[in-house]
C-alpha positions in Angstrom: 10.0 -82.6 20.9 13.5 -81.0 22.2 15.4 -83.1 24.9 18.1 -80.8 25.4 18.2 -77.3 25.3 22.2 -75.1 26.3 22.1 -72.0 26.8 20.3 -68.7 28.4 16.8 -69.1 29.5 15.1 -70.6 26.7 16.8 -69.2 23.9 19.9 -71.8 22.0 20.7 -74.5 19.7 18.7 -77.7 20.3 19.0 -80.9 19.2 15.3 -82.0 18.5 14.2 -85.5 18.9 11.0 -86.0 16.8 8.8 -89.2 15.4 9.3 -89.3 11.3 7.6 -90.7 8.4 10.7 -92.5 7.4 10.6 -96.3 8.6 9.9 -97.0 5.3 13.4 -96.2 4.0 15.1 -96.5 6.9 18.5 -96.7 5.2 18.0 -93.6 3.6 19.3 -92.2 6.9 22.7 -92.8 8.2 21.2 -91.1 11.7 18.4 -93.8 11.9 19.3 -96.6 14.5 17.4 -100.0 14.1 14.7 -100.5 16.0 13.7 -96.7 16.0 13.1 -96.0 12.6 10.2 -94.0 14.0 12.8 -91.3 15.8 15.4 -89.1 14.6 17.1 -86.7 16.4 17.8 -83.3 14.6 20.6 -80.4 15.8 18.9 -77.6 15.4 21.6 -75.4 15.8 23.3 -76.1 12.8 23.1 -74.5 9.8 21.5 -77.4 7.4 19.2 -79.3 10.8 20.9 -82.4 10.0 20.5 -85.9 12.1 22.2 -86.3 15.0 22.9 -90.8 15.1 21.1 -92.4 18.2 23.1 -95.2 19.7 26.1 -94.1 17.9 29.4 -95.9 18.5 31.1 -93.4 18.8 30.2 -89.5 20.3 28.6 -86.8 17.6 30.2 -83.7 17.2 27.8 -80.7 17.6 28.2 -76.8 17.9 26.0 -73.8 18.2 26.3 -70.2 19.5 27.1 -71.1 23.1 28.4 -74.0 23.1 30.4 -76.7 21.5 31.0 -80.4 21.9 30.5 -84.2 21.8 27.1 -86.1 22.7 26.0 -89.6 22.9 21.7 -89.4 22.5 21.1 -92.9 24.0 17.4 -94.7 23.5 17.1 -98.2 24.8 15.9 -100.8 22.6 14.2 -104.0 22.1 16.5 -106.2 20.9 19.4 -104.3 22.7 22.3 -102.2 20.7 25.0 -104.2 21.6 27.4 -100.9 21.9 25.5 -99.9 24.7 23.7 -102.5 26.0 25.6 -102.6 29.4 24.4 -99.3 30.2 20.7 -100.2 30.3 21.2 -103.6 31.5 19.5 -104.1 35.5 18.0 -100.8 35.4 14.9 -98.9 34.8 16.5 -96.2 32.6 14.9 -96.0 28.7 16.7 -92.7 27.4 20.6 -91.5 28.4 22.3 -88.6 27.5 25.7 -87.8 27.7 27.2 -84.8 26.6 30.9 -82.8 26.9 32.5 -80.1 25.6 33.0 -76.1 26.2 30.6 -73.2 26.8 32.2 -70.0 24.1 30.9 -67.6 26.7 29.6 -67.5 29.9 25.5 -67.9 29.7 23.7 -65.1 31.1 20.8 -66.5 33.5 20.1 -70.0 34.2 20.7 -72.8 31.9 17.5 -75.1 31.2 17.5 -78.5 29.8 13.7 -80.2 29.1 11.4 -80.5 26.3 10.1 -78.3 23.9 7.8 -78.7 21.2 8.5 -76.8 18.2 4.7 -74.9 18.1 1.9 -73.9 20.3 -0.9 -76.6 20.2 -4.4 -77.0 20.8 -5.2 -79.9 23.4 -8.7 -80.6 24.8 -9.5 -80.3 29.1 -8.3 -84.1 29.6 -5.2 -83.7 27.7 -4.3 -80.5 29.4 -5.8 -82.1 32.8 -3.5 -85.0 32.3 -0.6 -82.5 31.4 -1.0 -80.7 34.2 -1.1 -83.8 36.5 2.3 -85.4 34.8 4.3 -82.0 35.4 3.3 -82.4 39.0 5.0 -85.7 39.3 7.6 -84.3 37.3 8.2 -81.6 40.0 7.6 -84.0 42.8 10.2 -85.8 40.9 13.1 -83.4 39.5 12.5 -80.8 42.1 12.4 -77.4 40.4 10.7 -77.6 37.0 9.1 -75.1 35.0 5.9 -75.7 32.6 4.3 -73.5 30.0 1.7 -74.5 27.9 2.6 -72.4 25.0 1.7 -68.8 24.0 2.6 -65.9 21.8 5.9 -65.4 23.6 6.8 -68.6 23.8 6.8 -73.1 23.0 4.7 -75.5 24.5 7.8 -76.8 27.2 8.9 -78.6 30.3 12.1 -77.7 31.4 14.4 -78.0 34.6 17.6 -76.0 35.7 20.6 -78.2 33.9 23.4 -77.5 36.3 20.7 -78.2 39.9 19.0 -81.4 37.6 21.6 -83.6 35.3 22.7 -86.5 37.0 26.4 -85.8 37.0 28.5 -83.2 36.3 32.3 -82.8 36.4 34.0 -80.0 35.5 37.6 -80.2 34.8 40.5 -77.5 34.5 42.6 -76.7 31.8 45.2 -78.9 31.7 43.9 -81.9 33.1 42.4 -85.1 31.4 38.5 -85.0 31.0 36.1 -88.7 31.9 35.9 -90.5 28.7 32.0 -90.6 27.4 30.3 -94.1 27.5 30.7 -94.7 30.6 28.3 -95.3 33.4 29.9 -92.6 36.0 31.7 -90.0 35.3 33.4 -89.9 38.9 31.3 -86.9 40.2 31.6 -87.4 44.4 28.8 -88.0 46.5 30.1 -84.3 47.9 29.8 -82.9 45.4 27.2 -83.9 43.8 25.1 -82.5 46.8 26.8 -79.5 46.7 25.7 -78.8 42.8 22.1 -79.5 43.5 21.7 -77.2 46.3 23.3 -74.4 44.0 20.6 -71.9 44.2 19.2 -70.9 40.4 21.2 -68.1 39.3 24.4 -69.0 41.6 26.3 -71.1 38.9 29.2 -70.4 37.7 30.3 -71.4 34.4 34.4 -71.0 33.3 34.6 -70.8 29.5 38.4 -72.8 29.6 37.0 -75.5 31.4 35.3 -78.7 30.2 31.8 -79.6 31.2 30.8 -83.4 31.0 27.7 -84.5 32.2 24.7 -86.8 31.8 21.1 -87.5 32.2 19.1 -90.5 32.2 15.8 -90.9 32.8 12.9 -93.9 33.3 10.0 -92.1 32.5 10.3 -91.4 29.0 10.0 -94.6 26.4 11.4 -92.8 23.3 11.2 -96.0 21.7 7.8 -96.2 22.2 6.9 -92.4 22.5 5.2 -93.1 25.7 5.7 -91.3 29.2 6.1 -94.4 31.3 6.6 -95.5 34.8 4.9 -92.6 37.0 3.8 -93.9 40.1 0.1 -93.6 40.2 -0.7 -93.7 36.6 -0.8 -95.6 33.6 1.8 -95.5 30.3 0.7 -91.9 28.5 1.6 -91.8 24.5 2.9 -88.6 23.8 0.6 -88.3 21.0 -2.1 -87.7 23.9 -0.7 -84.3 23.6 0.3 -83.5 19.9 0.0 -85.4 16.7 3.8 -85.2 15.1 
């Protein structure tokens, strides 16, 4: 399943957060954080797929065709990571993203961020009933979010316009000192924050010198336990509901 997408449309490198065979060898894996020996996280958009560390002390370097960076993939876990224990602490939030670096060139259309599973899939009428129903939360939610179920054109995804959706965004100038990653703000006004939400889609604009740090966090998904969890008005969903790997 992909948890972030950069780019145009639907089309860019990914890093790809999956369930895996490995928990047997866990140490096999130097990407593989205790606890979730269940999950890695692959970058798609590099040339050999390789891991991408969860709770990693320190931020991952990553690169594709449109963009290139540092992110911090952030799953809460039971016992907590110590490293970033304080960031989960008194709140509802299972999964945290942070991510900065520089677009290469300016994206042409609307940049998404969601989930994306890597082929179409056959579910039965609950499944798709119950899909159907979460992605209406998910809109009620998020606010703009688009669903598809998967066809010959494109993935099974849920995605939702990055720039309108990520929880903070700052954008800083050549020349001037970027917010560090790790921390809990980023020191994206209240002004301004309101300002990049109402954007309307296809309004952004993206400057190629500049760098973008921002970050997402979210309650509803229990990566840990690859469960969709806390929607009001419905019980824990494992994601297997939908797809089998």
């Amino acid at each position: 399943m992909a948890l972030l997408e950069l780019g145009c449309g639907y089309c860019t490198g990914r890093l790809i957060a999956r369930p895996c065979s490995c928990s047997a060898e866990p140490q096999a894996h130097d990407d593989v954080c205790v606890g979730l020996e269940h999950l890695r996280v692959i970058d798609e958009g590099s040339a050999t797929n390789r891991g991408i560390a969860i709770n990693s002390a320190t931020p991952v370097p990553f690169e594709n065709d449109f963009f290139q960076g540092h992110v911090y993939f952030l799953v809460k876990t039971t016992p907590p990571n110590a490293t970033w224990q304080h960031l989960f602490v008194g709140r509802k939030r299972n999964f945290w993203i942070q991510v900065q670096g520089k677009f290469k060139r300016p994206p042409r259309g609307t940049i998404f961020m969601g989930g994306e599973l890597p082929r179409s899939v056959s579910v039965g009428f609950l499944a798709r009933s119950l899909a159907r129903l979460v992605s209406s939360m998910m809109r009620r939610l998020l606010g703009t979010t688009h669903v598809g179920f998967g066809d010959d054109e494109e993935r099974p995804h849920c995605v939702f316009p990055l720039f309108q959706s990520v929880d903070e965004m700052v954008v800083t100038p050549v020349g001037a000192m970027p917010p560090m990653l790790g921390q809990a703000q980023f020191g994206e006004t209240l002004v301004a924050q309101q300002r990049r939400k109402a954007t309307p889609l296809g309004g952004e604009t993206i400057h190629v010198d500049a760098t973008y740090t921002f970050q997402f966090h979210t309650m509803y998904a229990d990566l840990a336990k690859w469960t969709i969890v806390n929607v009001p008005g419905m019980q824990d969903v494992p994601l297997r509901t939908f797809f089998q790997d």
